[in-house]
C-alpha positions in Angstrom: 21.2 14.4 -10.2 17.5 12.9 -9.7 15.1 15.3 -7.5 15.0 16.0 -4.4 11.5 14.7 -2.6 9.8 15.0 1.1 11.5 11.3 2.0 8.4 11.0 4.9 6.1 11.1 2.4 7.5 8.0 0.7 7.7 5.9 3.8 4.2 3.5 4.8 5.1 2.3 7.9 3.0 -1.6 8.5 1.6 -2.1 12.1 -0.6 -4.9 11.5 1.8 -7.4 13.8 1.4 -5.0 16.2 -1.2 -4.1 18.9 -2.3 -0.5 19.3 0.0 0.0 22.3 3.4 -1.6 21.0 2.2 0.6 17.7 2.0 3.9 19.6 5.3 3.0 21.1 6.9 2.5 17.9 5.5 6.1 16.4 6.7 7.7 19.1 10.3 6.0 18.9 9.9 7.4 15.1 8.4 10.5 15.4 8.7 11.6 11.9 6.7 8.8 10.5 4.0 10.6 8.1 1.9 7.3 7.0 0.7 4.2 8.9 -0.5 0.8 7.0 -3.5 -0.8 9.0 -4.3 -4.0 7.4 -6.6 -7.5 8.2 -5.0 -8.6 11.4 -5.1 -5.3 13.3 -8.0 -3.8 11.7 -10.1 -7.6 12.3 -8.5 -6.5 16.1 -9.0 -3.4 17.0 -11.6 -2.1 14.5 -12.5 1.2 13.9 -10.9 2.1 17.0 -7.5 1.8 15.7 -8.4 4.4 12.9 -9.6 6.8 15.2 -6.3 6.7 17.3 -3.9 6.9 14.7 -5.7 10.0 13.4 -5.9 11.5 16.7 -1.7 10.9 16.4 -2.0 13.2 13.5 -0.8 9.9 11.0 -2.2 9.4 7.3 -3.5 6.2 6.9 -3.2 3.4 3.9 -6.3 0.8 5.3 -4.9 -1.9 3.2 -8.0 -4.7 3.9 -7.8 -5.3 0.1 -11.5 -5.8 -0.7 -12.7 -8.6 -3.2 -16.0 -9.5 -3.7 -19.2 -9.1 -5.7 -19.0 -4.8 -6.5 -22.4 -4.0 -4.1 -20.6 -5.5 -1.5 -17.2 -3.7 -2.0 -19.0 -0.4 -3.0 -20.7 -0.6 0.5 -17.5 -1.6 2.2 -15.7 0.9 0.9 -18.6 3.6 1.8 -18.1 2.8 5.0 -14.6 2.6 5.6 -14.1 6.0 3.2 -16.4 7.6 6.6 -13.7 6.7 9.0 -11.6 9.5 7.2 -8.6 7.3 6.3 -6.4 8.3 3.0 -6.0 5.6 1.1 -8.1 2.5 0.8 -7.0 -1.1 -1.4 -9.3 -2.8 -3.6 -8.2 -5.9 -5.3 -8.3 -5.2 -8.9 -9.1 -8.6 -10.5 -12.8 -8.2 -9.0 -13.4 -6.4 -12.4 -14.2 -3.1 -14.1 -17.8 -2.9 -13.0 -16.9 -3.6 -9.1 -13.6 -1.0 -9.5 -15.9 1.9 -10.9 -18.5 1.2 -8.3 -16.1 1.2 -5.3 -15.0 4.5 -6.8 -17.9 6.4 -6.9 -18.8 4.5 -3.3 -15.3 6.0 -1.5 -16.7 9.4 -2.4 -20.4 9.0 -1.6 -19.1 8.3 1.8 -16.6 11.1 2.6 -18.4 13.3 1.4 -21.3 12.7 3.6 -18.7 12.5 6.3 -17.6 15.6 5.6 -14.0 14.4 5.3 -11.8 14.2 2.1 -12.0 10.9 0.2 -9.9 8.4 0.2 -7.3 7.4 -3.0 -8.6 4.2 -4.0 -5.9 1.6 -5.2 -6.2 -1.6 -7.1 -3.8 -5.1 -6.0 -2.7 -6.5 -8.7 -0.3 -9.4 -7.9 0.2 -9.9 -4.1 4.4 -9.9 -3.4 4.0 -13.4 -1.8 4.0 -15.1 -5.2 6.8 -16.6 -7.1 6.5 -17.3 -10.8 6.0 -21.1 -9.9 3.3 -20.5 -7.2 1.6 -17.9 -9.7 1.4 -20.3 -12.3 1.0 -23.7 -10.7 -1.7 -22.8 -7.7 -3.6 -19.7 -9.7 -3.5 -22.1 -13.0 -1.7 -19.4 -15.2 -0.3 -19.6 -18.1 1.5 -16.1 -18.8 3.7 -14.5 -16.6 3.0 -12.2 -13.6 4.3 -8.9 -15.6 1.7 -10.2 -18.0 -0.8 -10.2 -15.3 0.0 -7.2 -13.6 0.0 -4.9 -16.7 -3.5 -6.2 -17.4 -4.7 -5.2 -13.6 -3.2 -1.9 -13.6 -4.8 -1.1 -16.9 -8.1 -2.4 -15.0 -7.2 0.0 -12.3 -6.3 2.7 -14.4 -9.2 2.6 -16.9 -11.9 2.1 -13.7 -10.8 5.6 -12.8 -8.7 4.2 -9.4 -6.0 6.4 -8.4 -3.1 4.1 -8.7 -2.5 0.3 -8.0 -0.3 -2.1 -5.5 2.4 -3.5 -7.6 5.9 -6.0 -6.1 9.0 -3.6 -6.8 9.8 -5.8 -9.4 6.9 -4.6 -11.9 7.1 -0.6 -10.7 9.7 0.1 -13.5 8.1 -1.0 -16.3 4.3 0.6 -14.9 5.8 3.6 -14.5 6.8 3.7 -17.9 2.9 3.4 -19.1 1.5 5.9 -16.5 2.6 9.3 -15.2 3.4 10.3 -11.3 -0.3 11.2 -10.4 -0.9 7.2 -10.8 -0.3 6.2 -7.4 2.3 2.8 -7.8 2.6 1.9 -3.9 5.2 -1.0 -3.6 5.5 -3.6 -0.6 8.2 -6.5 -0.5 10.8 -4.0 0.3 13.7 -5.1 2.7 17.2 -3.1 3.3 18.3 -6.5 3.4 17.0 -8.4 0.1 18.3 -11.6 1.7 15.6 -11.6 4.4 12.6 -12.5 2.5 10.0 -13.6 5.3 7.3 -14.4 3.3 7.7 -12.5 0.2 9.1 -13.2 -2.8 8.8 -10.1 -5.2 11.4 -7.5 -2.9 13.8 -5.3 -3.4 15.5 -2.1 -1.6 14.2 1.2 -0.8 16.6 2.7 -2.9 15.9 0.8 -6.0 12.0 0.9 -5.9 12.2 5.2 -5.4 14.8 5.1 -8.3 12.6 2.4 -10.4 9.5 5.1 -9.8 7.4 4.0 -6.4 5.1 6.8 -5.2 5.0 5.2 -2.1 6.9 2.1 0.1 5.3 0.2 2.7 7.7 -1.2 4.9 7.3 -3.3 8.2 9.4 -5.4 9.8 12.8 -3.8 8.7 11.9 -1.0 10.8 9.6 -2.3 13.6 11.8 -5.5 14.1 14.9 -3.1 14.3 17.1 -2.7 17.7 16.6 0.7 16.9 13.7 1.9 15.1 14.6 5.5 13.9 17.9 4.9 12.9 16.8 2.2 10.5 13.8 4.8 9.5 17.1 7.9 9.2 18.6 5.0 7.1 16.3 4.6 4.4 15.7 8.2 3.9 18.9 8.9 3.3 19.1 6.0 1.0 16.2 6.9 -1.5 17.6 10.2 -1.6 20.7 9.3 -2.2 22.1 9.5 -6.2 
């Protein structure tokens, strides 16, 4: 029998099609959501604001606004966003070793003269929204996206970053290479892997868990569900299920 975990501490819940109102509604339709995702669209929305509410409902939050640019601007960006108090905060990894370290050492500059605890920092490495044929044929790549995503999580691991965003697909074979306290937080997850939207890379709850995903954001299978909380009770009691 695998262990036993806290199942609402696996659970990211994405808001970003959401506005704050619908969003509140939704948390408090599923009460024992732990984590919130606030991404572009929202955060581009609703700003700071949205942070600042979502605390006040007591909720972690993943800002997933996947910074990529030259590393003074991330390391400035992610000063200022590491203030706001949120827990996590997602980098894009191919910006490079130099950029990764400096957003590092920025994230804690900034909570600490917030006076709040700083942020996990986490690198993308490939998004979910690529096939192997997209990968190769828009991006211009010749290896393969495992390829490609073993050689940004090694970027993210050796800039000091505490884990990396990785499609379900790849979590098996990263967690093979680095323990538990590497954070391996897995989107592209559906309950129902023939409802892709626009991903490509998914798979279930229960498989990423069992493959070893620290955490699993997950949107529109519970959002877009007739009834929220059962579909939330659902997946709990599928990844921790033997």
């Amino acid at each position: 029998m695998k262990n036993r975990f806290n199942s609402e501490d696996k659970i990211i819940l994405a808001i970003d099609g959401l506005d704050l109102n619908q969003a509140k509604l939704l948390l408090e339709r599923c009460p024992s959501i732990k984590w919130v995702k606030v991404g572009l669209e929202l955060f581009v929305r609703e700003g700071p604001t949205a942070i600042e509410i979502l605390k006040g409902l007591n909720k972690k939050i993943f800002l997933d606004l996947k910074f990529h640019d030259i590393p003074n601007t991330m390391s400035a960006a992610c000063y200022q966003v590491s203030r706001l108090g949120v827990d996590i905060i997602s980098v894009h990894s191919s910006a490079g070793l130099k950029a990764l370290k400096d957003t590092k050492k920025a994230s804690l500059e900034g909570a600490n003269v917030a006076n709040v605890n700083p942020p996990l920092v986490v690198g993308i490495t490939v998004l979910t929204s690529f096939s192997l044929k997209d990968f190769q044929t828009d991006l211009d790549r010749k290896n393969s996206i495992e390829d490609n995503v073993l050689r940004l999580a090694k970027l993210s691991f050796d800039a000091e970053l505490d884990g990396c965003v990785c499609s379900p697909w790849e979590v098996k074979m990263l967690r093979s290479i680095y323990k538990n306290n590497f954070e391996l937080i897995t989107p592209g997850i559906r309950l129902n892997i023939d409802k892709k939207d626009d991903q490509n890379r998914i798979m279930t709850p229960h498989e990423a868990i069992d493959n070893g995903a620290s955490k699993l954001v997950i949107g529109r299978s519970i959002s877009k569900a007739l009834d929220p909380n059962k579909a939330l009770i659902e997946i709990f009691k599928s990844i921790n299920s033997d």
